[in-house]
C-alpha positions as CSV (number, residue, x, y, z in Angstrom):
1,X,-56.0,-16.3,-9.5
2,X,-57.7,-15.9,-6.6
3,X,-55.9,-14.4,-3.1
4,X,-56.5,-16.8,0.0
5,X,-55.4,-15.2,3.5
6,X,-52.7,-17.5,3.6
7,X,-51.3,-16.0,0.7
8,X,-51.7,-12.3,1.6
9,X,-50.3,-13.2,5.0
10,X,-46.8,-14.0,3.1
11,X,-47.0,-10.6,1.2
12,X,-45.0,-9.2,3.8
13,X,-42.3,-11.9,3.7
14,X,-41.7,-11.9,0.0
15,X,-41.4,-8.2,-0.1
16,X,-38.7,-8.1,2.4
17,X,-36.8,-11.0,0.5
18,X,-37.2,-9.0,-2.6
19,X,-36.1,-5.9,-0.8
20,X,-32.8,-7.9,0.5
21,X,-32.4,-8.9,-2.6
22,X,-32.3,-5.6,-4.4
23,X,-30.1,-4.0,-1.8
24,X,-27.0,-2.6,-2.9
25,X,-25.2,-5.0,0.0
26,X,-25.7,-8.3,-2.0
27,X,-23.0,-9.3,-4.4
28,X,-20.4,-7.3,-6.1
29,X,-21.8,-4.0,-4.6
30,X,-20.7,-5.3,-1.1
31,X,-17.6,-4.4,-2.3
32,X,-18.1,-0.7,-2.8
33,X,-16.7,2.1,-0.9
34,X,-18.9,4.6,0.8
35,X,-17.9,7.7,-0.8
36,X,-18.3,11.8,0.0
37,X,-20.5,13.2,-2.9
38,X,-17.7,14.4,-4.7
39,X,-15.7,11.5,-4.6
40,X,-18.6,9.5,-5.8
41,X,-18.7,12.1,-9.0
42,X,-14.9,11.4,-9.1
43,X,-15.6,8.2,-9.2
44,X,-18.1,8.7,-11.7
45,X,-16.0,10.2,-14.2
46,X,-13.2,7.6,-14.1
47,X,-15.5,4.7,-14.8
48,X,-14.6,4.0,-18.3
49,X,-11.4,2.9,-16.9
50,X,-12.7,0.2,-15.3
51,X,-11.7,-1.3,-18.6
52,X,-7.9,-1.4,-18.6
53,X,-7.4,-0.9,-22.4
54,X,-9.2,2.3,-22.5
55,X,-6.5,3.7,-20.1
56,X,-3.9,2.3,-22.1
57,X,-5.5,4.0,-25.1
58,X,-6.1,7.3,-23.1
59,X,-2.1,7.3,-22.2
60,X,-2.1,5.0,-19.1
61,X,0.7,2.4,-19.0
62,X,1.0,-0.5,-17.1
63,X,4.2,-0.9,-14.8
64,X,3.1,-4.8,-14.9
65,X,4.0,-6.3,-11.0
66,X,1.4,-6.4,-8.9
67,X,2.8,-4.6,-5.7
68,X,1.8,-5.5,-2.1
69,X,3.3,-4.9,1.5
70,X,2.9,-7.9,3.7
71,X,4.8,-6.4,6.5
72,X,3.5,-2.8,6.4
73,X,6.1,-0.5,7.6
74,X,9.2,-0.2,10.0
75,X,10.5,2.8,11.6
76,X,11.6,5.6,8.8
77,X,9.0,4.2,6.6
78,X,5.9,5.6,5.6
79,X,3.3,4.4,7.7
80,X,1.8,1.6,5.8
81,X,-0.9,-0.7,7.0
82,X,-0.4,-4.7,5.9
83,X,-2.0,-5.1,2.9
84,X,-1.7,-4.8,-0.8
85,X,-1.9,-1.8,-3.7
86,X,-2.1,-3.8,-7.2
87,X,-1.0,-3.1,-10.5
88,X,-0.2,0.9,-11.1
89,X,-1.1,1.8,-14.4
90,X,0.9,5.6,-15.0
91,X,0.1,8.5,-17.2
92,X,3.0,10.6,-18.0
93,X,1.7,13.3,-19.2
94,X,-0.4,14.1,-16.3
95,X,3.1,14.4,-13.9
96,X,3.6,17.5,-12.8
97,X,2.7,20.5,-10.0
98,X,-0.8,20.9,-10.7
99,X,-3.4,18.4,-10.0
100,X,-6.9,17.5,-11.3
101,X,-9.8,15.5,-10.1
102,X,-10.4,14.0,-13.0
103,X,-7.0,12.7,-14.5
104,X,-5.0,11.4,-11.5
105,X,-1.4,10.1,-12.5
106,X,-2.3,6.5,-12.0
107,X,-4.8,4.0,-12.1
108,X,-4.8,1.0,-9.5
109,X,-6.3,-2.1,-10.9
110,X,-6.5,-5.5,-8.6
111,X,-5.8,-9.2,-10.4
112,X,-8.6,-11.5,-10.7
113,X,-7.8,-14.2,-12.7
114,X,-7.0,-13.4,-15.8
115,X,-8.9,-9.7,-15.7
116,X,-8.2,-6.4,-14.1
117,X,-10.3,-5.0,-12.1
118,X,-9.8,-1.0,-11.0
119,X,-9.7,-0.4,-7.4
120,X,-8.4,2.8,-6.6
121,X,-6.7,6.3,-8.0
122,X,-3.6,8.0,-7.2
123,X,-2.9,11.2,-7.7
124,X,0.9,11.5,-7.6
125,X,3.5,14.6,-7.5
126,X,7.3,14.4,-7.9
127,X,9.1,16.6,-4.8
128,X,11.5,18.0,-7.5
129,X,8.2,19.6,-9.5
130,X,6.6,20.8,-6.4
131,X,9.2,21.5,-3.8
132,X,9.0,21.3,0.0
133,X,5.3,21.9,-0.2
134,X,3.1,19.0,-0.7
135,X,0.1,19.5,-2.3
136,X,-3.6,19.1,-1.4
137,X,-6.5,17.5,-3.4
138,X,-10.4,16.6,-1.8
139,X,-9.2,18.3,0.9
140,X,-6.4,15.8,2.0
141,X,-2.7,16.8,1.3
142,X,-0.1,14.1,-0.4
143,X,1.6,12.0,1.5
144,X,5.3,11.7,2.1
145,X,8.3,12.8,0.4
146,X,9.2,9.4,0.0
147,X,11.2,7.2,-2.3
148,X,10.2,6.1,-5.3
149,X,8.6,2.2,-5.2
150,X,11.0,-0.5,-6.1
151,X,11.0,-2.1,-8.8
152,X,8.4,0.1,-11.0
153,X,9.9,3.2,-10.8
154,X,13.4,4.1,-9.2
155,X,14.1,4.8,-5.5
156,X,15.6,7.9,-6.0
157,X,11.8,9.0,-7.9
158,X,11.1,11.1,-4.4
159,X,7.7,12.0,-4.2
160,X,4.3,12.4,-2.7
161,X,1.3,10.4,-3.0
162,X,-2.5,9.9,-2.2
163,X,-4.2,6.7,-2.9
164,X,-8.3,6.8,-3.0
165,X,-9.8,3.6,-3.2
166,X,-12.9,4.3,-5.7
167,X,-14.0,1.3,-6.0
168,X,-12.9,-1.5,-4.0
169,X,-14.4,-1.0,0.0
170,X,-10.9,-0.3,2.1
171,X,-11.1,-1.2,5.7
172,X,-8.2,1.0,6.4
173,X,-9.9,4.0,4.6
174,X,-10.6,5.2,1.3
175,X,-7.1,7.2,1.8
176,X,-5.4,4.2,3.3
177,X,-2.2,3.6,0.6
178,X,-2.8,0.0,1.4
179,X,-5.8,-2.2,1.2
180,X,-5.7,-4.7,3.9
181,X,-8.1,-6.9,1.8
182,X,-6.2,-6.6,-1.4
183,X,-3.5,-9.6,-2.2
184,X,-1.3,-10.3,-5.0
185,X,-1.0,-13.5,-6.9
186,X,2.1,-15.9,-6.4
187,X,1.7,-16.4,-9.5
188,X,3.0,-13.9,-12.4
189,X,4.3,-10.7,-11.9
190,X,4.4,-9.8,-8.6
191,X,6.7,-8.1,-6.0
192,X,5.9,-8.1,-1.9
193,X,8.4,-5.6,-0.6
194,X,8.9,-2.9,2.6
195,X,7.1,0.1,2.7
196,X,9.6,3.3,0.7
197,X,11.7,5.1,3.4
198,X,10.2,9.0,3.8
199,X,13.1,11.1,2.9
200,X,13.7,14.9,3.8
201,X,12.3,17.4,0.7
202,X,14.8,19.6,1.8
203,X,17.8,18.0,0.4
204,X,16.5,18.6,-3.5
């Protein structure tokens, strides 16, 4: 094959397509957080449960709604932007005072269609395990006391929380407990509800 000028004057033009093309902004990738470095190990370490059945298998149950705040939050609730969480899948066995990067209490997976897709982690701490004191992991303390989240777990389940969205981009924050872009089905289990009431720590 021989190489005209008019062909080497279009070099530049098909290396920038194939340069677009290859960027990490096209398709599903657009969808990606940016994270710290050790998020992105975090992040890293939790990607086999990206399928759902190997957190079942590994101890994560599925509280089955999908769970999603339309309204975000009213005085005396935690401060909740619009937007949705998804389905909580919860390991018991990790519940407790301590906490560790690499097996938070639940696993956040988002609908789509007839799949499950993982989204975020929360790494979650029952007030009457860890007191008055919240604690701290990647350098953010748990949110709340609050109450527990109607219907998958009772209200009187007082507790912090912090939700990191791994996987799906969050334009409230990768700590935002609620994804603004993040919406339930109508269809199936789901359950659009107020934002738990923070209650005082002191009274356990």
């Amino acid at each position: 094959m021989s190489w005209s000028p008019r062909r080497i004057s279009r070099l530049p033009a098909v290396c920038a397509l194939l340069a677009l093309l290859a960027s990490p902004s096209i398709g599903q990738a657009q969808d990606a957080p940016v994270l710290s470095p050790e998020l992105a190990s975090v992040r890293g370490g939790l990607d086999k449960y990206q399928d759902p059945m190997v957190a079942v298998r590994d101890g994560y149950l599925s509280t089955v709604a999908c769970i999603d705040f339309p309204k975000g939050h009213s005085e005396g609730e935690m401060q909740y932007v619009a937007g949705g969480m998804g389905v909580h899948f919860l390991n018991l066995s990790y519940v407790g005072p301590t906490l560790d990067p690499m097996k938070p209490q639940v696993l956040i997976y988002e609908p789509d269609g007839s799949k499950l897709r993982l989204v975020a982690a929360e790494w979650f701490a029952p007030v009457a395990a860890v007191g008055d004191s919240p604690p701290s992991i990647f350098g953010k303390q748990l949110e709340g006391p609050m109450e527990g989240h109607e219907p998958i777990m009772p209200t009187g389940l007082h507790h912090y929380d912090l939700h990191v969205w791994l996987w799906k981009a969050n334009p409230a924050g990768v700590f935002s407990p609620t994804n603004p872009s993040l919406s339930c089905p109508k269809s199936g289990y789901n359950f659009s509800g107020d934002a738990p009431h923070m209650v005082d720590a002191h009274s356990h």
